[in-house]
C-alpha positions, 0 to 999 in steps of 0.5 A: 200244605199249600204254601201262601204268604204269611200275613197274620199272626195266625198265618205264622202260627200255622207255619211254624207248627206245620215247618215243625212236622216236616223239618226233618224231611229229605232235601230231594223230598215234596216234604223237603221242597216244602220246609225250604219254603215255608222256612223263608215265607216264615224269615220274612214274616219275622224281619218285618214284623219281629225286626232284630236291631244291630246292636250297640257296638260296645255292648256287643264286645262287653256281652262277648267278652263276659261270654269269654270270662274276659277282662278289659286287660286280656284285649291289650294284646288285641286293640292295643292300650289307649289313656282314656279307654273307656272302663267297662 
């Protein structure tokens, strides 16, 4: 395949199918050369077209610590206990 930037959905289509045939390639390999490639032209196609934002900071430690079967009473020993702690 002969690299070019990704600029259409198409584009992206064609590079994944084709990064999927030769992800298992050898490192020091043509092949090789060429995942390594294609795998960043495809990353930047998906940040600026499918942008992942950060995530409320609440939330995250809500999913991590349903995640961990965790309760708001196991974090005492980490964040400490406060009045006014808001209950998730």
């Amino acid at each position: 395949m002969d690299l070019k930037s990704i600029k259409t959905e198409n584009d992206y289509e064609k590079a994944l199918k084709r990064l999927e045939l030769i992800f298992e390639a050898a490192l020091e390999s043509k092949e090789g050369d060429e995942a390594e490639n294609l795998s960043m032209l495809i990353d930047n196609y998906e940040n600026m077209h499918y942008p992942i934002e950060a995530p409320d900071p609440i939330e995250a430690i809500k999913i991590r610590m349903e995640e961990l079967n965790l309760k708001q009473k196991d974090l005492i020993g980490v964040i400490g206990k406060k009045a006014g702690f808001p209950k998730f």
